[in-house]
MIVEX-668158 format. One record per residue: x, z, y of N, C-alpha, C in turn; residue in one letter. Coordinates in steps of 0.05 Angstrom, whole numbers, plus 5000, padded with zeros to 4 digits. Example, Ala and Ser with C-alpha at 12.3 -4.5 7.8 and 13.67 -1.06 7.14 Angstrom:
<r n_u="5264" n_w="5156" n_v="4886" ca_u="5246" ca_w="5156" ca_v="4910" c_u="5264" c_w="5156" c_v="4934" rest="A"/>
<r n_u="5257" n_w="5142" n_v="4955" ca_u="5273" ca_w="5143" ca_v="4979" c_u="5258" c_w="5157" c_v="5001" rest="S"/>
This chain:
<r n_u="5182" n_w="4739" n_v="4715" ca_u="5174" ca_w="4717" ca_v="4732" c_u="5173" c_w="4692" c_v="4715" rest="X"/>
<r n_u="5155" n_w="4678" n_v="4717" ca_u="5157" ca_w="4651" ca_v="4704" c_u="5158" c_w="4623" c_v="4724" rest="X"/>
<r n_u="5162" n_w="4607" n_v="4711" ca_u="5169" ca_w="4575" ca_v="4719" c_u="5161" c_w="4578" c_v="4748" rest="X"/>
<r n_u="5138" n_w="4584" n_v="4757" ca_u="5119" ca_w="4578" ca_v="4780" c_u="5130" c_w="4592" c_v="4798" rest="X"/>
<r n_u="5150" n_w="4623" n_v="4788" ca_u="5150" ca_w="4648" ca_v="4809" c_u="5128" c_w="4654" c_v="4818" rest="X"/>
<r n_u="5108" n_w="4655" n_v="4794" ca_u="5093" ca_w="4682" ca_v="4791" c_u="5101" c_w="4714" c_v="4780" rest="X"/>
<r n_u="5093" n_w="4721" n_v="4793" ca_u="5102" ca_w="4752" ca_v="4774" c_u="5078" c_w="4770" c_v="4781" rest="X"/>
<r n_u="5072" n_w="4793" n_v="4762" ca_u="5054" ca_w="4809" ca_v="4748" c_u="5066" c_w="4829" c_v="4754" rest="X"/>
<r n_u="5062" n_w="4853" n_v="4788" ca_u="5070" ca_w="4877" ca_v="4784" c_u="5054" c_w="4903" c_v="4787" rest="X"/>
<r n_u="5056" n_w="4926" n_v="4764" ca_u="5035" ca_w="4946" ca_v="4773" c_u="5045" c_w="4972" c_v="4789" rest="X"/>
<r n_u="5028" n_w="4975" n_v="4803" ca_u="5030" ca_w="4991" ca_v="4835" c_u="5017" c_w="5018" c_v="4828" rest="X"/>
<r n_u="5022" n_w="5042" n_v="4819" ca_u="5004" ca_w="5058" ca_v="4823" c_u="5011" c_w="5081" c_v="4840" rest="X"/>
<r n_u="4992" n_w="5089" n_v="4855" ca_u="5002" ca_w="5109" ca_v="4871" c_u="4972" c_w="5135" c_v="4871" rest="X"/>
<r n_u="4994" n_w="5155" n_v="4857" ca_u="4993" ca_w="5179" ca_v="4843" c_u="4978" c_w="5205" c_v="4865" rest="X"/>
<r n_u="4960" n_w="5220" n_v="4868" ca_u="4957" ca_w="5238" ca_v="4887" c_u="4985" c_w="5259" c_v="4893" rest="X"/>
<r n_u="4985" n_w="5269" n_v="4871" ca_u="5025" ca_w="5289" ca_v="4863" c_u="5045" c_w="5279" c_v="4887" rest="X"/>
<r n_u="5038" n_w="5251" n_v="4896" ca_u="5065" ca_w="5243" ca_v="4912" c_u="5049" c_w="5243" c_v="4943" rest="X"/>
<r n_u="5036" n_w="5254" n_v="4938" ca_u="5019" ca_w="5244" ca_v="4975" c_u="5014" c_w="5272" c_v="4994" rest="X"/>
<r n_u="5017" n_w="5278" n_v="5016" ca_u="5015" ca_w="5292" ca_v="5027" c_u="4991" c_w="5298" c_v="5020" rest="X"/>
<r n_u="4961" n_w="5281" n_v="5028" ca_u="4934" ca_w="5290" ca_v="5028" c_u="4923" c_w="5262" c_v="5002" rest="X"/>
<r n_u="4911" n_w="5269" n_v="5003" ca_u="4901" ca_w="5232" ca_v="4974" c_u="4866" c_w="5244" c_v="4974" rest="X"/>
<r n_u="4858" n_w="5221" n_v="4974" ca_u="4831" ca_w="5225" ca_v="4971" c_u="4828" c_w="5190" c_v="4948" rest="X"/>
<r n_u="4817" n_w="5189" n_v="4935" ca_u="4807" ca_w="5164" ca_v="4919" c_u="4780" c_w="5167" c_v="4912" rest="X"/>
<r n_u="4752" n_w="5155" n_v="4916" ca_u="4731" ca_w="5155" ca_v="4912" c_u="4724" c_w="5145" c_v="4881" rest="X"/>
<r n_u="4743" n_w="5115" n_v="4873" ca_u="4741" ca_w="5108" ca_v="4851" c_u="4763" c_w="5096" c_v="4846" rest="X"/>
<r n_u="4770" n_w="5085" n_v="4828" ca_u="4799" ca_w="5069" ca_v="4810" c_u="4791" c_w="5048" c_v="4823" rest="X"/>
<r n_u="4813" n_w="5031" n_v="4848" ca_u="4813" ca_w="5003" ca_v="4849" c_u="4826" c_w="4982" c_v="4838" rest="X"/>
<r n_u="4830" n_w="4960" n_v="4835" ca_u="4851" ca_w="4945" ca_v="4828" c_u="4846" c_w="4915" c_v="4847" rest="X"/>
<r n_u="4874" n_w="4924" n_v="4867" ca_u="4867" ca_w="4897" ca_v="4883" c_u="4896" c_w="4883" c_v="4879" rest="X"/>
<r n_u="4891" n_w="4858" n_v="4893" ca_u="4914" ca_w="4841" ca_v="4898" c_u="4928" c_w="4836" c_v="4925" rest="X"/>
<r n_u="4956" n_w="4845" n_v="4921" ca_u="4970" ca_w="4842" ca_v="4948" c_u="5001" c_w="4818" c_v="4945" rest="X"/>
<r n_u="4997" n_w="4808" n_v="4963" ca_u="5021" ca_w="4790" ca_v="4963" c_u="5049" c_w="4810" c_v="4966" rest="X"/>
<r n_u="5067" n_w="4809" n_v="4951" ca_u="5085" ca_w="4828" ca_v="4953" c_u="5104" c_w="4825" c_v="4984" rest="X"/>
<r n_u="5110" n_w="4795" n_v="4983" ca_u="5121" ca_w="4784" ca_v="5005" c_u="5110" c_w="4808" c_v="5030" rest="X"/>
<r n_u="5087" n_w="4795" n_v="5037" ca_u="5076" ca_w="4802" ca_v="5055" c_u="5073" c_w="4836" c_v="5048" rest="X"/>
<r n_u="5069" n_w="4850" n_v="5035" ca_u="5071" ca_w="4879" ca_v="5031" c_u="5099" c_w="4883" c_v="5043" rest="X"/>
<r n_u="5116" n_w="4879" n_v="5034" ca_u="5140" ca_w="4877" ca_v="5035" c_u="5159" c_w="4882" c_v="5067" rest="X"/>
<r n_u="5144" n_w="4861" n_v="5082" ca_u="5152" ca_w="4847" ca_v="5106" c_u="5132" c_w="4873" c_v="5134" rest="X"/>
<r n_u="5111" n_w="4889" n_v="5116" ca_u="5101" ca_w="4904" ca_v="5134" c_u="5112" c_w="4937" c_v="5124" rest="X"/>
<r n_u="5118" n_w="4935" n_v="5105" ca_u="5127" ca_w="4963" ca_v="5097" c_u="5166" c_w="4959" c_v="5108" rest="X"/>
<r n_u="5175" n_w="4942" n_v="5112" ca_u="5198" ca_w="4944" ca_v="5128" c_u="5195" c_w="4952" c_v="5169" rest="X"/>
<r n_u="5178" n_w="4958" n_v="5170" ca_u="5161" ca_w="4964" ca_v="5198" c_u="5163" c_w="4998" c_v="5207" rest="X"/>
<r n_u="5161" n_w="5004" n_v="5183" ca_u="5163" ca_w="5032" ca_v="5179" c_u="5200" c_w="5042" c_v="5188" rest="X"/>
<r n_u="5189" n_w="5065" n_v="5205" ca_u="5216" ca_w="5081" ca_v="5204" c_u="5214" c_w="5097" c_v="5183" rest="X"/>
<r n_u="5239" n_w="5115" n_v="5169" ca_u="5249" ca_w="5133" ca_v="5159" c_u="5238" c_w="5154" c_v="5150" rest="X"/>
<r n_u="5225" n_w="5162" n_v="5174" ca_u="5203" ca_w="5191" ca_v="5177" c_u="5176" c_w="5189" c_v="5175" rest="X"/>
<r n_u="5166" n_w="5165" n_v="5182" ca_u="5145" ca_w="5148" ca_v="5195" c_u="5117" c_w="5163" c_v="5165" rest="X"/>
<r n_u="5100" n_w="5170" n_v="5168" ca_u="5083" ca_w="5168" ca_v="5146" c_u="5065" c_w="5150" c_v="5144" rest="X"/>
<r n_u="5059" n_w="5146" n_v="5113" ca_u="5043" ca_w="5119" ca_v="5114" c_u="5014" c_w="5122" c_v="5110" rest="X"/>
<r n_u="5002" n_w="5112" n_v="5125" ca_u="4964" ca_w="5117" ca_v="5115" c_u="4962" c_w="5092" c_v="5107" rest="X"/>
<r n_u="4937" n_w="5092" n_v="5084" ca_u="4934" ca_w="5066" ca_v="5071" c_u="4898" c_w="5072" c_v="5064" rest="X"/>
<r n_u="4885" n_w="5056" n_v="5073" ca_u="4860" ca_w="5052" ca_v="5068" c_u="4835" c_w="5023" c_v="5060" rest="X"/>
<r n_u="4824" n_w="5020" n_v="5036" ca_u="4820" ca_w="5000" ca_v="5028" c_u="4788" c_w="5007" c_v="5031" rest="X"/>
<r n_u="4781" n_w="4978" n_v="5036" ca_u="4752" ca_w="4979" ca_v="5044" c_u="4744" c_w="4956" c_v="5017" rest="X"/>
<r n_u="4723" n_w="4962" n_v="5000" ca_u="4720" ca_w="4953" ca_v="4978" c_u="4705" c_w="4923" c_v="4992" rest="X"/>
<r n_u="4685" n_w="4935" n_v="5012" ca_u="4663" ca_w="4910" ca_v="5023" c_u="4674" c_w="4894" c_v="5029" rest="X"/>
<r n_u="4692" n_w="4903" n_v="5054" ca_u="4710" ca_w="4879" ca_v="5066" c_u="4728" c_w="4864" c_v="5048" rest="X"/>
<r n_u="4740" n_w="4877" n_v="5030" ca_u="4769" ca_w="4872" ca_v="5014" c_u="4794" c_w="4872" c_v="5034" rest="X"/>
<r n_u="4791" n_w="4893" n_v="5040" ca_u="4812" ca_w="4891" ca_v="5060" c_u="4829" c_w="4919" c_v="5062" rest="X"/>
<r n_u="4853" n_w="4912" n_v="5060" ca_u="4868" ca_w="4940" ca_v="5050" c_u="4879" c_w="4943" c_v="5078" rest="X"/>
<r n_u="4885" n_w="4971" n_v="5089" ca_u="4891" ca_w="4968" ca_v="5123" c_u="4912" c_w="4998" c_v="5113" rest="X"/>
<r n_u="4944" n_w="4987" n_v="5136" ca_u="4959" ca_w="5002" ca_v="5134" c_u="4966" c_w="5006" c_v="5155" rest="X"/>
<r n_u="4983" n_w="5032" n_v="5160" ca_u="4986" ca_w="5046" ca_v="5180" c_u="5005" c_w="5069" c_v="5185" rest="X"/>
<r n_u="5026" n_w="5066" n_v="5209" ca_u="5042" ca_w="5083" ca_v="5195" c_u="5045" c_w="5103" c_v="5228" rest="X"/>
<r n_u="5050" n_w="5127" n_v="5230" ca_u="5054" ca_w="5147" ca_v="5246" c_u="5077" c_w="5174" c_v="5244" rest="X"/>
<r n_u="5097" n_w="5171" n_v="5265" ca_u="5108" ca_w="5195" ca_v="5268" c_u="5105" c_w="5216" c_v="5267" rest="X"/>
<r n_u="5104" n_w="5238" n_v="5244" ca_u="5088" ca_w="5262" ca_v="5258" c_u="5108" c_w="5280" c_v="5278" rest="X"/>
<r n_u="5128" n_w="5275" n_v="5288" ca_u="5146" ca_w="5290" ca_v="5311" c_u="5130" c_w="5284" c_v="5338" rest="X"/>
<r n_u="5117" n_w="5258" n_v="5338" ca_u="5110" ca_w="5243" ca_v="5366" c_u="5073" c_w="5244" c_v="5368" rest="X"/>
């Protein structure tokens, strides 16, 4: 982290760790961690997470579901 409290973190998420993974191409977007942070605490325990980024929009959309319920 420097002076500003900026910081530089890399995120990669691997198909090996995903139930199902589909990737069309290699993205590299920007997410406020805060705010990542503050919506991935939303999640229960069990809860699975879908994550889908729309290149047009720029808009990364998350989502999370029980599969018991």
């Amino acid at each position: 982290m420097d002076a500003s409290h900026v910081s530089l973190v890399a995120l990669v998420i691997r198909g090996a760790g995903c139930a199902s993974f589909r990737c069309d191409r290699e993205y590299t977007i920007g997410v406020k961690t805060a705010h990542l942070a503050r919506v991935l605490k939303c999640a229960a325990a069990r809860d699975e997470a879908i994550m889908s980024y729309s290149a047009d929009a720029d808009c990364l959309k998350l989502a999370f579901r029980n599969p018991r319920e």
